[in-house]
N, C-alpha and C positions, 0 to 999 in steps of 0.2 A: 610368749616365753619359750615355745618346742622349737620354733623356727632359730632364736639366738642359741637356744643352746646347740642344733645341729651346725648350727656357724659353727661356734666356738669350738667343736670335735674337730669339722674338719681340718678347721685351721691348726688346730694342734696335729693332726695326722701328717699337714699340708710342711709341720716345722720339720716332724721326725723324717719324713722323706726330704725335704730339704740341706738336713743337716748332713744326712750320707752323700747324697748328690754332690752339695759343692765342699764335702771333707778338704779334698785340696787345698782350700783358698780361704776356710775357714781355723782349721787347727791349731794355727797359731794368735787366734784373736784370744781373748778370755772367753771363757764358758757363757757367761750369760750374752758377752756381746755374737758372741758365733749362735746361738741359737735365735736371738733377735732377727741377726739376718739372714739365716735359714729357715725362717720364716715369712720375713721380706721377701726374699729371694723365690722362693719356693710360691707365692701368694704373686709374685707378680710373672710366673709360668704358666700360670691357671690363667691369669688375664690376656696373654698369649697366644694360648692353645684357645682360647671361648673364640678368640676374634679367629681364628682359620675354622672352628667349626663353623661359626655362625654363615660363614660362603658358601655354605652347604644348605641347599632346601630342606626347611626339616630341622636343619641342626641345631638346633634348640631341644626338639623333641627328643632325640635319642643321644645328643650330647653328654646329657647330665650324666648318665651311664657311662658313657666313655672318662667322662672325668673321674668318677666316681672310683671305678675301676685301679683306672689308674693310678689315683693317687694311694690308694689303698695297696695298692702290688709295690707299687715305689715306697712304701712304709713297712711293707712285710720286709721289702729287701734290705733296710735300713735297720732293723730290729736282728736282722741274723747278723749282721756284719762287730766288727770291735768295736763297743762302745765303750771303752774304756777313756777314749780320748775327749769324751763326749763333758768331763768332768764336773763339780762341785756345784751346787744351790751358795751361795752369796752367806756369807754368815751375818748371823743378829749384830746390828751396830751398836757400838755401845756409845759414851759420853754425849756432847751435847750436839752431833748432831743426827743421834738415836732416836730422835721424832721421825725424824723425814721419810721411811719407810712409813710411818702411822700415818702423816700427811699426804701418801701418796694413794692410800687406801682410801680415803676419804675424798681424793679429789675422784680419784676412778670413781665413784661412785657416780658423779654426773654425765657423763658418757654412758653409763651401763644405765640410767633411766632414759637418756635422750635418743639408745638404742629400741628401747621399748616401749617409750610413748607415741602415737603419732604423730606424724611431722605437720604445723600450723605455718603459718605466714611469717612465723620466725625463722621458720628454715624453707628459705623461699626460691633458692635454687637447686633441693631436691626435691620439690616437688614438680618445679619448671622443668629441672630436665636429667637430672644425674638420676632420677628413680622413671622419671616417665619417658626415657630413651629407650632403658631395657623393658623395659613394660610391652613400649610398641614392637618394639625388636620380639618378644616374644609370643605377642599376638599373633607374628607373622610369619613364627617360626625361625627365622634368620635375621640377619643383618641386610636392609633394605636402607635407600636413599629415603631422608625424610628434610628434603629440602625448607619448609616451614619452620625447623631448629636446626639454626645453622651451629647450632651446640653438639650437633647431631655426629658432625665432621671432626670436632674435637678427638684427640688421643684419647683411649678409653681403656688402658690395661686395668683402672683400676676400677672403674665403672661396669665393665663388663663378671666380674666377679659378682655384681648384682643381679645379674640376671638367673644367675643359679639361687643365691640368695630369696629373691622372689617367688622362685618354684618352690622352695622346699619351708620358705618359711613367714611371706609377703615379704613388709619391711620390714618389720624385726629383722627377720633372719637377713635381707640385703644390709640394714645399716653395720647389723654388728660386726661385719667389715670394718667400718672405719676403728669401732671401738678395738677390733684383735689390731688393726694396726696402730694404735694409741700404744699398746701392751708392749708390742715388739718393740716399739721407740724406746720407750724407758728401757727395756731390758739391754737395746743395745746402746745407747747413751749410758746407763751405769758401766756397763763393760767395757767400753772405749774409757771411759774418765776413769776408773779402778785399774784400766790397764798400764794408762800412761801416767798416773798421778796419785795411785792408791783409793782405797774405799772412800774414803771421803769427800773423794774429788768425784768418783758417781755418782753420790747419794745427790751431791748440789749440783750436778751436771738435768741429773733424771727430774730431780727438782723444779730446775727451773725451765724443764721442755713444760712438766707437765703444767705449771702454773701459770703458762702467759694463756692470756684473756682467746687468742684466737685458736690454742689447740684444744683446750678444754671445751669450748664454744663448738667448734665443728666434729669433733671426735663423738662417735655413736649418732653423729646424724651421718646424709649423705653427701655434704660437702667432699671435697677430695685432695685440698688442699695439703691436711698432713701426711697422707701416703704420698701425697709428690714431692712434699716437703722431704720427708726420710728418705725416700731412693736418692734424689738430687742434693739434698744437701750429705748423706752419708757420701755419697760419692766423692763432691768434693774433699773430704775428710779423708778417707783411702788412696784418691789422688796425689794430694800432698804427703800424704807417710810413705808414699811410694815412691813418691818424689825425692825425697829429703830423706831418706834412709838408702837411698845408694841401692834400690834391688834393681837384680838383673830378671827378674822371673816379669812374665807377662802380665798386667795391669787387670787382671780377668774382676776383681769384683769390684773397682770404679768404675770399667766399661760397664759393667751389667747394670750396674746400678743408676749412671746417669742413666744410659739407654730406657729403665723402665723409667726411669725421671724425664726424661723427652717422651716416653710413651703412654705417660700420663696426661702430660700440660703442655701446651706450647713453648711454657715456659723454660721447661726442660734443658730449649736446646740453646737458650742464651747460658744456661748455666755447663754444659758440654763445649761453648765457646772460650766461657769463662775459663774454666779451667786449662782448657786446653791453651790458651795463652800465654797463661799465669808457667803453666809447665815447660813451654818453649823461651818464655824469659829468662826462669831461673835456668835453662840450660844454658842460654846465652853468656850469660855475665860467670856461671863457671868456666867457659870453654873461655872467656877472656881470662880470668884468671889460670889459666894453665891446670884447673882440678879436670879431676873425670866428672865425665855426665852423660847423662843417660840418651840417648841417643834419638836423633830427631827421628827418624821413622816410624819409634815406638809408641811416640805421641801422638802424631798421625794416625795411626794403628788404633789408641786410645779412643779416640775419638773417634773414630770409621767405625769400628763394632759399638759405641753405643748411638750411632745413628742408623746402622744396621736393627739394633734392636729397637728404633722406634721405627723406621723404615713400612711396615704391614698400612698403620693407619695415612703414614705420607703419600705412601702408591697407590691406596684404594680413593685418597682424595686428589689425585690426577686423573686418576680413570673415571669418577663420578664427574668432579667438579673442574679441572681441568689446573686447579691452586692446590698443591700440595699443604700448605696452612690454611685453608680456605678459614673463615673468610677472608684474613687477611693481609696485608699488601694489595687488595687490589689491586692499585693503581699499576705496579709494577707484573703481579701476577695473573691477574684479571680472578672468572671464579661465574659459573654458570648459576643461576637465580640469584644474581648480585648486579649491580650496576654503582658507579661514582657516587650517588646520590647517595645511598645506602653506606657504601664505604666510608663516607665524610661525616654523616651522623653518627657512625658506630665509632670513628676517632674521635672525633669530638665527644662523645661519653667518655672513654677510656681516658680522657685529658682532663677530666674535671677534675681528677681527684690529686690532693696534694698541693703544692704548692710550686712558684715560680714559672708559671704558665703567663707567657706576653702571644701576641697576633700573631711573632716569627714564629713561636715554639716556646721552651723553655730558655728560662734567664742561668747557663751556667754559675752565675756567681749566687745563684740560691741553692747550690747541690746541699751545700754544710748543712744550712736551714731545713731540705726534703729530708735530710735521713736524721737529724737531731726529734725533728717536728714528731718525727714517730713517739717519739714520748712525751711530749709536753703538749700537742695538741692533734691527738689519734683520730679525733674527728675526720679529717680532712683526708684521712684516707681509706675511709668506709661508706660507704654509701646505706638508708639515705640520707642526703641532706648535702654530701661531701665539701661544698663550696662554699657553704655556711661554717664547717664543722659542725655538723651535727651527728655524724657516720653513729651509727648503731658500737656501742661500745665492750661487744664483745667478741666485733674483729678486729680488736687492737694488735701489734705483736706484742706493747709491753716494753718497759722501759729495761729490763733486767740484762738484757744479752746484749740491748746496746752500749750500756752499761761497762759490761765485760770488755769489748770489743776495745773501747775507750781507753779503760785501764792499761790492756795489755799494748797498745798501742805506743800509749807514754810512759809503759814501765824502765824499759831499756831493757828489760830479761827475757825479750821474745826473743826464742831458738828458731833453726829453719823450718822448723815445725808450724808453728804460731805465725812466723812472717809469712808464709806460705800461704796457708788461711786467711790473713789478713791481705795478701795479693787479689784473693779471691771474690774477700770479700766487696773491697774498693770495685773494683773493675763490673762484680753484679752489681752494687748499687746504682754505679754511672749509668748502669743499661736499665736499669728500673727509674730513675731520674726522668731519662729522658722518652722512654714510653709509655707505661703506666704507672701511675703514684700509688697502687692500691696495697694494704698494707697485708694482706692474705697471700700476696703473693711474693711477698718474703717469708713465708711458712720455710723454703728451702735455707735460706740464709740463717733463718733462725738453731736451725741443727748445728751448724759449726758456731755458733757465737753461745749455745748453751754448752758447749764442749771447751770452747775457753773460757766459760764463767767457771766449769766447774774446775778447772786446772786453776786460774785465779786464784779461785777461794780458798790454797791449801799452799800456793806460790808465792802471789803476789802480796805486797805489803798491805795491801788494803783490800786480801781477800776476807777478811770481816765484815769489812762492808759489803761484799757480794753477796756472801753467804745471806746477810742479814735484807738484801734487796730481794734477792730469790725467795727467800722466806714473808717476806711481808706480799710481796706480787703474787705469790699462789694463794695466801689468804685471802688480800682483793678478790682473785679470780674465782673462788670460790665463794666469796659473799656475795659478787657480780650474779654469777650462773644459776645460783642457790635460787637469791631474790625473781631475775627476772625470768627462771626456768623451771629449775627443777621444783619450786613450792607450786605451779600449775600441772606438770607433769605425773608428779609423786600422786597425788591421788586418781590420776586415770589408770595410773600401771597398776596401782592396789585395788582397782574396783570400786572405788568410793563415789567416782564419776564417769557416766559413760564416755564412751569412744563419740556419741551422736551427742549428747550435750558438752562436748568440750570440743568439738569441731562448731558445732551451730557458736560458740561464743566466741572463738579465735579465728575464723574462715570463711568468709565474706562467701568463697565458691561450692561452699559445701552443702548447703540447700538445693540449690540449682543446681548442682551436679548430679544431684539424687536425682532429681526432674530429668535433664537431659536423660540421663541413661534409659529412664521411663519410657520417656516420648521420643527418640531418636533412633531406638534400635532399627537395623538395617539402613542407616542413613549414619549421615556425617554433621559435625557442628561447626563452625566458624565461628572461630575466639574473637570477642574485641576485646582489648582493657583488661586478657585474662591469660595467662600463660600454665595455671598450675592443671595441667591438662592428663597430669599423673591422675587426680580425683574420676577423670572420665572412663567408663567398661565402650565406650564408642568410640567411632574413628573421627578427629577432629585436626582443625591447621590452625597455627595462628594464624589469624587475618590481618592484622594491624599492616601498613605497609613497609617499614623497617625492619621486618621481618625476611619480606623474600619477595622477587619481583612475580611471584606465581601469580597474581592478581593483578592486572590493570591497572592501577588506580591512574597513574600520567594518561592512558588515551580514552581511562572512560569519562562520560561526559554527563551520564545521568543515573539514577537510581535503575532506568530499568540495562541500562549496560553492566551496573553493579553485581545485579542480580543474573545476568546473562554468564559474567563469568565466572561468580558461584556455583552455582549448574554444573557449569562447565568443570567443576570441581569436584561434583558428589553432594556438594552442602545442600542438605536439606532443613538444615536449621540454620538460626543465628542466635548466640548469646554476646551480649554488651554488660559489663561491667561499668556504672556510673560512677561507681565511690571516687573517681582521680577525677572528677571533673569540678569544677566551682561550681558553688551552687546557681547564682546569675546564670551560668549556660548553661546547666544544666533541667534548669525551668525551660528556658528558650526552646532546646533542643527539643524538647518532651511536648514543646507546642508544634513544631515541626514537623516531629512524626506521625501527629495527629492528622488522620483525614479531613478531619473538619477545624483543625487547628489550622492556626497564621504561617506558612512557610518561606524563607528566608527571603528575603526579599533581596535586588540586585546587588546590592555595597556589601551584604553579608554576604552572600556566598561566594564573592569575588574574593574577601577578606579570608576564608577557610579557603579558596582553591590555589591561594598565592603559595602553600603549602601542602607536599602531600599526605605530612604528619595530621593535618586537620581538613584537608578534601572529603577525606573518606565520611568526616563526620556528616557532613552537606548529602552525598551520594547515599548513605545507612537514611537518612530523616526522609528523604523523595522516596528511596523505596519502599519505606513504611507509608510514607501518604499515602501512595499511590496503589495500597493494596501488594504492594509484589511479595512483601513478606507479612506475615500476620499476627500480630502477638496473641500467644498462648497464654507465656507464666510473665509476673510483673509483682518486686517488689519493691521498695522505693530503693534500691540499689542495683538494679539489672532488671535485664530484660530479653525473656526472650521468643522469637520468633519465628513462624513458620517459613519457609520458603516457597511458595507457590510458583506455578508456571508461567511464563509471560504471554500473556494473550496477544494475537495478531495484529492487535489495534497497536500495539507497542511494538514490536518488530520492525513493521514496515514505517516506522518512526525516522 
């Protein structure tokens, strides 16, 4: 609880200096949407300024001071200046859709326990790598190459606010990050739709951000989806009013804002494409029609400073890794601890999900089907299960803004406002179509389509029916969250259940990891079948070979080369996680490793070496036989092992 509540100060410190800072380009928004993104805005400086300390040896250590400072002198200066402009708190809504503030109180409430309970195997990519990046980064003082998470490489404006987080408060205090950026979304979502469409058109705008299944789901954990979502999708939103309102003044807070929306996600800078397209078209077809338009350099312009401001993590993954997106594009970009092999595995996951996937690629004539499918069968673009439809069903987007999107589409009353939007929208879908079908990563797209549910539902003929989707979607999502979250959550934040018996029952790594830290100090672990490496106080890689070419597995040839170039690594342990394996192999396996067990015989291990995804399992069983490693700890789901040294007789092998 001390750790969120000094989040939540400074982010409030982090608004009021925000708000002076970019006065300019905020003044003429509405009150609550200028302090949303004076908080955006101001929360994604700090992500900024961490990643140029962290260059610094040390900087970690006396960083937090420099921020600290800072941000505090940029708040005194913000308090003396005119706040008069700074205006009004929203008033009480009245008639029928005077719940929806009380609705939104109550959904915040699942965010603000999933900020304060610890993260389980539900939230399974902060503990893989959005919490246990800055962790290592902070063990080490700075920002170091951690080739074994190639997550590591990823844009980090908004992950690196974690690391402060961590210091002053563990994970409480890092996650409540996402939940203060949960907070600003609404405030600037009511104030964009109260701007352009009056109160009522925010309340159902703020409504329906808060109610789709995948913001409520990641918000208060350390997903980072919806903070890339608001930079990149506000952006696009700014772009087009800037577009389509004829200004001559400089496009300063759609750059800023894609810019931290490309220096968030990769994804970013399809959406910085996007727009920038959609802006060069509309000037097209006015300069055919003889109107004025805004001038092609400015759009250029646009787009260069919000690639400038992702630009820190692009050039420090040249300098490390030699691919600016590492890992991806190989083929075209290449990318050091990476090889084709790797690259073709990792597209091929990213291609599972969604639908209209043939040998060539995707089947253009199933685009209609990928972005419809989002509502009628969300499975298919979560994982796991995705191929199935079975995806985890609380990173849906939600049928509600697709909805919107629809409506306004076939109303005939879209302005150049709306079409504008809807430029945007088409042209990211096609590019999410055709790369990944994951449905989290329309977090961005979902900002502008809950901004025209809420104009809808006060415009169009059948914004009753919006109103009344938005309203039934956030009560799902909230019976969803309730059900499969917050009723195990709620009683560890109140004390009723330990933090040690609610881990031992949700976290297969959490016994083990106690162990490791035990028995490994001044040594290192090598992960198999285990990623959540956040749980470890020791220095650890993942092993697995999909991971990173640091390890041999193509030229080694036996258990004791296995273990030759673990050594050669620091590992002095090994932990194996069995839960992913069948039971059939995993009997076999366990006879295997046994010294005095049956080990594989020629057709088997021919059959695991045709593969490097399952060689390793062949190379891990010989060097158990063989004594090279030793088993310590062993429960019927992992296993793990000493690493000894290779005696001579092995060597000269």
């Amino acid at each position: 609880m001390p750790g969120l509540a000094i989040t939540l100060v400074f982010c409030v410190v982090v608004a009021i200096g925000g708000r002076r800072l970019f006065a300019a380009s905020l003044n003429a928004l509405d009150p609550a949407e200028a302090w949303g993104v004076a908080g955006l805005l101001g929360l994604g400086g700090i992500g900024v300024l961490t990643f140029f300390l962290g260059l610094f040896p040390g900087g970690f250590s006396w960083g937090l001071a420099v921020v600290a400072v800072g941000v505090l002198a940029l708040a005194g200066w913000a308090m003396t200046g005119d706040r008069g402009s700074w205006g009004p708190l929203p008033k009480k809504p009245a008639g029928a859709w005077g719940l929806v503030p009380l609705a939104l109180g109550f959904l915040t409430a699942i965010p603000l326990v999933n900020a304060l309970a610890p993260s389980t195997t539900m939230d399974w990519d902060t503990l893989a790598y959005h919490l246990a990046v800055p962790k290592l980064w902070l063990a080490a003082g700075q920002i170091e190459t951690i080739p074994y998470i190639h997550h590591s490489f990823f844009p980090f404006v908004v992950d690196n606010l974690f690391i402060w987080g961590l210091q002053w408060g563990g994970a409480a205090g890092a996650k409540a990050f996402t939940l203060v950026f949960y907070v600003f979304g609404l405030m600037v979502l009511f104030g964009l739709g109260r701007r352009r469409w009056g109160a009522p058109a925010g309340w159902w705008t703020a409504l329906a951000f808060a109610g789709a299944p995948v913001v409520l789901w990641e918000s208060g954990s350390g997903y980072i989806d919806v903070a890339h979502g608001l930079f990149a999708g506000l952006g696009i939103l700014y772009a087009i009013e800037w577009r389509t309102e004829d200004r001559t003044d400089f496009p300063w807070l759609p750059a800023l804002l894609l810019g931290l929306g490309a220096a968030s996600k990769y994804t970013g800078l399809q959406t910085i494409v996007a727009v920038c397209f959609v802006l060069l078209v509309l000037g097209s077809v006015q300069r055919r029609r003889g109107a004025a338009s805004i001038p092609f350099g400015k759009i250029v312009c646009l787009g260069f400073l919000a690639l400038v401001v992702a630009s820190p993590w692009l050039a420090r993954n040249v300098a490390t890794s030699g691919n600016p997106v590492y890992p991806f594009f190989y083929g075209q970009l290449g990318g050091k601890w990476w090889d084709g092999w790797r690259a073709e595995i990792y597209r091929d996951e990213q291609q599972t999900f969604g639908i209209g996937r043939t040998t060539s690629g995707r089947n253009p004539l199933e685009f209609a089907h990928g972005v419809l499918g989002l509502g009628y069968q969300p499975g298919r673009y979560i994982n796991p299960g995705q191929t199935e439809g079975l995806g985890f069903p609380m990173g849906a987007l939600g049928a509600a803004g697709l909805l919107a999107g629809l409506f306004w589409l076939a109303s005939g009353r879209s302005r150049a406002f709306e079409l504008g939007v809807l430029g945007v929208l088409a042209v990211s879908f096609l590019m999410w179509f055709f790369l990944s079908q994951q449905s989290r990563y329309l977090t961005t797209l979902l900002v502008p389509l809950c901004v025209l549910l809420g104009g809808g539902a006060v415009r169009l003929r059948a914004g009753p029916v919006l109103a009344g989707v938005a309203g039934l979607q956030a009560a799902y999502s909230f019976w969803l969250l309730k059900s499969q979250q917050l009723d195990t959550q709620l009683p560890v934040v109140l004390g009723r259940v330990s933090v040690e018996d609610a881990m031992k029952s949700t976290t297969g790594f959490w016994e083990p990891s106690r162990k490791l830290n035990e028995i490994a100090k001044g040594g290192r672990v090598a992960l198999y079948d285990e990623v959540f490496g956040y749980l470890l106080d020791v220095p650890y890689l993942w092993a697995n070979p999909g991971h990173s070419t640091l390890i041999p597995y193509d030229t080694a040839q036996n258990g004791a080369d296995l273990v030759a170039a673990l050594r050669a690594l620091g590992v002095t342990h090994v932990y194996l996680n069995l839960q992913f394996q069948p039971p059939e192999f995993r009997n076999r396996w366990s006879e295997a490793m046994n010294p005095e067990g049956r080990p594989f015989d020629a057709g088997e291990a021919q059959a695991l070496d045709a593969d490097l995804r399952t060689k390793w399992k062949r190379l891990l069983a010989e060097a158990s036989a063989q004594g090279l490693i030793v088993p310590v700890y062993a429960t019927r789901g992992a296993v793990i092992w000493e690493v000894r040294p290779i005696p001579a007789s092995f060597e000269n092998r």
